[in-house]
C-alpha positions as CSV (number, residue, x, y, z in Angstrom):
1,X,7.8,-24.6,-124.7
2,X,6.1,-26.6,-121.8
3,X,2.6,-27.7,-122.3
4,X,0.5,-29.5,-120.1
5,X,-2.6,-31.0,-121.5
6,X,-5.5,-32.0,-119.5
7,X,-6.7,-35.6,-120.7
8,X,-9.4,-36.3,-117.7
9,X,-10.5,-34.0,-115.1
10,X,-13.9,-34.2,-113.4
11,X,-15.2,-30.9,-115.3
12,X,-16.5,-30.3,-119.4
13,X,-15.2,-27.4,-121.0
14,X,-15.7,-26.3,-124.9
15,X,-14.7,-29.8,-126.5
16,X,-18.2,-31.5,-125.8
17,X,-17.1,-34.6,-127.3
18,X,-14.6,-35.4,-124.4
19,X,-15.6,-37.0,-121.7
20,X,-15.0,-35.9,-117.9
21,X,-14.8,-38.0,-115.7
22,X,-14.0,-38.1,-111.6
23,X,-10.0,-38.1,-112.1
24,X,-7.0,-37.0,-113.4
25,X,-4.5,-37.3,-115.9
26,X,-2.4,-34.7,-117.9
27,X,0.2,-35.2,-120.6
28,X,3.3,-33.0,-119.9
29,X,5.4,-32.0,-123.1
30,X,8.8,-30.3,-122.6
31,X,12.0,-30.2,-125.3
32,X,13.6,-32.5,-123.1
33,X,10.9,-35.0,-121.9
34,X,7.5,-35.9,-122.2
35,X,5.5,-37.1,-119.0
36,X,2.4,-39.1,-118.8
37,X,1.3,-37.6,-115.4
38,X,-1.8,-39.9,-114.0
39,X,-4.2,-41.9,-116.0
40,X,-7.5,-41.2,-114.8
41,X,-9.7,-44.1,-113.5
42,X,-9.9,-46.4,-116.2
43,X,-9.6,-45.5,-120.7
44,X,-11.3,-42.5,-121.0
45,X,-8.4,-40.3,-120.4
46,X,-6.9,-42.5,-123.7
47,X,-10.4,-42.1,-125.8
48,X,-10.0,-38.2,-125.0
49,X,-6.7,-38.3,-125.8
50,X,-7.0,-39.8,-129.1
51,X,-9.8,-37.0,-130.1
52,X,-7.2,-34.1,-129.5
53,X,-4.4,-35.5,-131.4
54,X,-2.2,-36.1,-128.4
55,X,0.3,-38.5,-129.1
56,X,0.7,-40.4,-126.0
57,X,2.7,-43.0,-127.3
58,X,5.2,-40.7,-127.1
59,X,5.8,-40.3,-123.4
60,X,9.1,-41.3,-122.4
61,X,7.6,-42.0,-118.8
62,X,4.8,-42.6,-117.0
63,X,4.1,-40.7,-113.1
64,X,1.8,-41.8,-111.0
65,X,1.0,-39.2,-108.4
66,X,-0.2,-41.4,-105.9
67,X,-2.3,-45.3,-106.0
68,X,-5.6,-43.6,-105.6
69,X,-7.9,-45.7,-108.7
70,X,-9.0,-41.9,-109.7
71,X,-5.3,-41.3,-111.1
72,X,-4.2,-44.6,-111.4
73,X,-6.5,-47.1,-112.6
74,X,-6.6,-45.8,-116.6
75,X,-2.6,-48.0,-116.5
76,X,-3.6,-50.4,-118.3
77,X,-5.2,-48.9,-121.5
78,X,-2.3,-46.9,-122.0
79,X,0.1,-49.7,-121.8
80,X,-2.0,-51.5,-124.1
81,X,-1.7,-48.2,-126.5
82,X,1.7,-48.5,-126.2
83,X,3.1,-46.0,-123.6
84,X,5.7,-48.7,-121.9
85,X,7.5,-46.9,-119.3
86,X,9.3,-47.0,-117.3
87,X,6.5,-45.8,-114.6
88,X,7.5,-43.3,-111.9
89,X,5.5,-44.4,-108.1
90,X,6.1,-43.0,-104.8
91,X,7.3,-45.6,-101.8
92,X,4.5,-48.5,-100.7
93,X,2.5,-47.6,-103.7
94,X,1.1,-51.4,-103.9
95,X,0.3,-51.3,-100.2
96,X,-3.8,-51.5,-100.2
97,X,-5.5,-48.7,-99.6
98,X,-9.3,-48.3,-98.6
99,X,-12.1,-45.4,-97.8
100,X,-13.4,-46.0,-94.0
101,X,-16.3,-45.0,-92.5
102,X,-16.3,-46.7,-89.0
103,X,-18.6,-49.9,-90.3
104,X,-17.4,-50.7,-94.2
105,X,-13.9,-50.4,-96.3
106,X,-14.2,-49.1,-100.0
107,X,-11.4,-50.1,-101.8
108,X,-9.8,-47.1,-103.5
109,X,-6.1,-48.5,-104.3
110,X,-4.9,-49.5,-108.1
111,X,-6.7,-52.0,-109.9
112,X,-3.0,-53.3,-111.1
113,X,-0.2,-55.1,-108.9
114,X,3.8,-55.6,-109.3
115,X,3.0,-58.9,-111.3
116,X,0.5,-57.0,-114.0
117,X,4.0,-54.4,-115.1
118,X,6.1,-57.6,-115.0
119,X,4.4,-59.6,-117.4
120,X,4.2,-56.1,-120.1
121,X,7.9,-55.5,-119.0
122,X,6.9,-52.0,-117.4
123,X,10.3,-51.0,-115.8
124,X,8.8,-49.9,-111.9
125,X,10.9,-47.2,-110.5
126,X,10.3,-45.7,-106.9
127,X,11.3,-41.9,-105.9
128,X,11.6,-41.7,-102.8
129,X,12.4,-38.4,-101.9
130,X,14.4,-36.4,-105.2
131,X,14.0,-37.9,-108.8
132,X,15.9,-35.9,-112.0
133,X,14.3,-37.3,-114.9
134,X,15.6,-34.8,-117.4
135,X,16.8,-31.2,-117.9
136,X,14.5,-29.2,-116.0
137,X,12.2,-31.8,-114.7
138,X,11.8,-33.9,-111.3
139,X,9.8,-35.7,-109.2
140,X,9.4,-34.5,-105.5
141,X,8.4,-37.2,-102.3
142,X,8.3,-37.5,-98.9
143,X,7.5,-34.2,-98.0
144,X,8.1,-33.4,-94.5
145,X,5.2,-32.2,-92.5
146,X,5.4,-28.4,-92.0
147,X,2.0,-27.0,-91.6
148,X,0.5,-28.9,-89.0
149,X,-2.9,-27.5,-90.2
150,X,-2.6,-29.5,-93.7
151,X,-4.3,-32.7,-91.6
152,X,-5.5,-35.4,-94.0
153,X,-9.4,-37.0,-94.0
154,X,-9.3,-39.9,-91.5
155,X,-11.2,-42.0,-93.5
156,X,-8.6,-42.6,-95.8
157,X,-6.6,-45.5,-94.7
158,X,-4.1,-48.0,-95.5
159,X,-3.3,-51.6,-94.9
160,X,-5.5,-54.9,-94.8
161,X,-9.1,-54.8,-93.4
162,X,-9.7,-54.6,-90.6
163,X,-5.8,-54.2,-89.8
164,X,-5.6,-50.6,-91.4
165,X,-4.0,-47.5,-89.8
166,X,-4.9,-44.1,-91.4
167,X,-2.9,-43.2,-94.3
168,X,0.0,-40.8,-94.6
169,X,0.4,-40.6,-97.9
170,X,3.6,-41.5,-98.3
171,X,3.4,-42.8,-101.8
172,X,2.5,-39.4,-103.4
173,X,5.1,-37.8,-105.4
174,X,4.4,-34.2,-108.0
175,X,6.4,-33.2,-110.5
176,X,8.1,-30.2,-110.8
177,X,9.0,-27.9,-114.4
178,X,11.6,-25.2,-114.8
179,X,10.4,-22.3,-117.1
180,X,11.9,-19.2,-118.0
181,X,9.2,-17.8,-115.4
182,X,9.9,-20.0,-112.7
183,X,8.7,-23.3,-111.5
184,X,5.9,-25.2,-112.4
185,X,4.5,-27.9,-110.2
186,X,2.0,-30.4,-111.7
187,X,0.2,-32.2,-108.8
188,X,-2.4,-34.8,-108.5
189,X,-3.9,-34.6,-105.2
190,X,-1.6,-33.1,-103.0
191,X,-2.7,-35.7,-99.5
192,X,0.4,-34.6,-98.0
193,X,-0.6,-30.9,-97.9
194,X,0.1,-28.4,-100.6
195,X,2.0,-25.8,-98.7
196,X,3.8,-29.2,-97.1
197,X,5.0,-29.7,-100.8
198,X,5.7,-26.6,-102.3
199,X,8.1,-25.2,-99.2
200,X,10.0,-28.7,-99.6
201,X,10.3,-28.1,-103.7
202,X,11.2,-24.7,-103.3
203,X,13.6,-25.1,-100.2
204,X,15.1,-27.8,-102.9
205,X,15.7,-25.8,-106.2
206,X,15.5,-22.8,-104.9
207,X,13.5,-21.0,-107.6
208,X,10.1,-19.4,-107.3
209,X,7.0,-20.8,-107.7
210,X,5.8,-19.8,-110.6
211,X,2.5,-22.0,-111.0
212,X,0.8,-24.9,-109.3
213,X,-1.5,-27.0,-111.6
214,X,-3.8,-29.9,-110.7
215,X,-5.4,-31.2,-107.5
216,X,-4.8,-29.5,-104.4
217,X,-7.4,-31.4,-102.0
218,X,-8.7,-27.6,-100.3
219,X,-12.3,-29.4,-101.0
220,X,-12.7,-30.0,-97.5
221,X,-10.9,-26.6,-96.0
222,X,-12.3,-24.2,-94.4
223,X,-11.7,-20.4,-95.6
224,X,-9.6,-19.6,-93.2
225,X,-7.3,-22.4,-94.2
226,X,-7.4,-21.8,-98.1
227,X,-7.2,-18.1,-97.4
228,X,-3.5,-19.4,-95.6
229,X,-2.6,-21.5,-98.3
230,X,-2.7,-18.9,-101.1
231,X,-1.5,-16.1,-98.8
232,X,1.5,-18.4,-98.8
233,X,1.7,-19.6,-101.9
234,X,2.6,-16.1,-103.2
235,X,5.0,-15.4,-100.7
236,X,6.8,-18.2,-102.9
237,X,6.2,-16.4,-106.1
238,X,2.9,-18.4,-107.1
239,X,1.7,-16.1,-110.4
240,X,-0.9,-18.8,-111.8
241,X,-2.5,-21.3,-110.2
242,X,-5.0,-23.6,-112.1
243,X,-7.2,-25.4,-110.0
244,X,-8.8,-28.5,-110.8
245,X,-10.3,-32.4,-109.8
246,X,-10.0,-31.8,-105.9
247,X,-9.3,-28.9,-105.3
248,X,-13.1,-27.7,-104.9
249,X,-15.0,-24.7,-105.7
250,X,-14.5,-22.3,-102.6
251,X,-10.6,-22.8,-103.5
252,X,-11.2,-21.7,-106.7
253,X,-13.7,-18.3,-105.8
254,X,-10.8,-17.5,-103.5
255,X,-8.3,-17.6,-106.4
256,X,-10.3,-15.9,-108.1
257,X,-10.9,-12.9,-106.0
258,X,-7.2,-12.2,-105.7
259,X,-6.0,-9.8,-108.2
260,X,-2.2,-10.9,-107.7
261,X,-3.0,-14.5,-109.0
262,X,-4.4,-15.6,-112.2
263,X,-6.6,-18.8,-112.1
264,X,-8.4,-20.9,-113.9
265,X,-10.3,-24.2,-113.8
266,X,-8.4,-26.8,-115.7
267,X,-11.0,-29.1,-117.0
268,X,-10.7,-31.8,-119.5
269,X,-9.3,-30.7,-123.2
270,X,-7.6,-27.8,-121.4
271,X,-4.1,-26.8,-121.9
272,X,-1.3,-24.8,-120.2
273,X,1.3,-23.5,-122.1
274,X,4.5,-21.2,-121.2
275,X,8.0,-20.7,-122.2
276,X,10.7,-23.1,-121.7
């Protein structure tokens, strides 16, 4: 069985005693491997955690999708928990990163540094392009730039003030599940361009997309773009998708008008489960 569990997401469902929050983090359980995947903005995603019995202690890594504070900045109170790694980044992930708007910089990069997973022995590992971290399971990264169309925001930029350029994204890494259905990609918030991943993970394994889960950045698409980018996504086999933090609310009516795709919102407390 592969369950992913969403500890954070910007969205209430049901379970009105957890707390959403702008964010993301999901816990990843698999017989071979279980995967702390992004840890929200600061401890809630541990608080909600702890209310559905989710034992994250037990994560035999920790994967952080990109620096961004929204899915990095919870670190720390999971560490503290006791989740120790080691912890999975993309390339430059320490390199500063900031919000732009042509007069002011809002930081937006990780409110930890190299030194902070030194001093609690954190074991920092980088995947840079491929990463196997068990039967079945990898990490996916520098995703070559297919679909010209996937542009990223300007305003998001990287560097030291006011010595910034705009930022490619080269620190965001997904990771990717093998089921008995197909593949499962877990993403945070897909900067690169989700068709931009998806062609380079299936290109890679060669298997079907079964179903992409988490942040997929359409919130600023137009409909001719989203209407693209699940046209495609089922020409790789996409079955499910479940939309959620990012991905925005005319992605998620479009989903939901195509009767070849199941979707859902996957909002804190929220769990996807399929065979192994």
């Amino acid at each position: 069985m592969v369950e992913i569990i969403t500890l954070m997401e910007n969205v209430a469902t049901e379970h009105k005693a957890l707390v959403p929050l702008h964010g993301l983090s999901v816990f990843v359980r698999t017989p071979e491997i279980n995967v702390l995947f992004d840890c929200g903005s600061e401890g809630t995603a541990l608080n909600n955690a702890r209310l559905m019995n989710v034992p994250v202690e037990t994560a035999d890594c920790i994967v952080l999708s990109h620096s961004h504070y929204d899915h990095s900045g919870g670190l720390p109170s999971f560490i503290e928990k006791g989740v120790k790694g080691p912890l999975y980044t993309g390339r430059a992930f320490f390199e500063p990163k900031y919000a732009y708007d042509g007069v002011k910089y809002t930081y937006l990069g990780a409110g930890f540094d190299e030194e902070y997973l030194a001093e609690n022995k954190i074991v920092h590992k980088v995947c840079s392009d491929f990463t196997k971290l068990a039967d079945g399971c990898y990490l996916f990264g520098d995703f070559p730039r297919k679909y010209e169309f996937e542009t990223i925001p300007k305003r998001f930029v990287r560097g030291n003030p006011p010595h910034t350029i705009i930022d490619d994204f080269k620190d965001e890494i997904c990771l990717v599940l093998e089921s008995s259905k197909g593949l499962i990609v877990v993403v945070g918030c897909s900067h690169p361009g989700i068709l931009n991943m998806l062609t380079r993970i299936s290109e890679k394994l060669n298997q079907p997309i079964y179903a992409v889960l988490g942040g997929t950045h359409l919130v600023e698409a137009d409909d001719e773009r989203i209407k693209i980018t699940i046209a495609k996504m089922k020409e790789m086999g996409l079955k499910i998708l479940g939309l959620s933090h990012c991905s925005g609310q005319t992605a998620e009516f479009a989903a939901q008008d195509d009767i070849e795709v199941k979707s859902c919102h996957l909002g804190v407390g929220d769990c996807f489960a399929v065979e192994s």
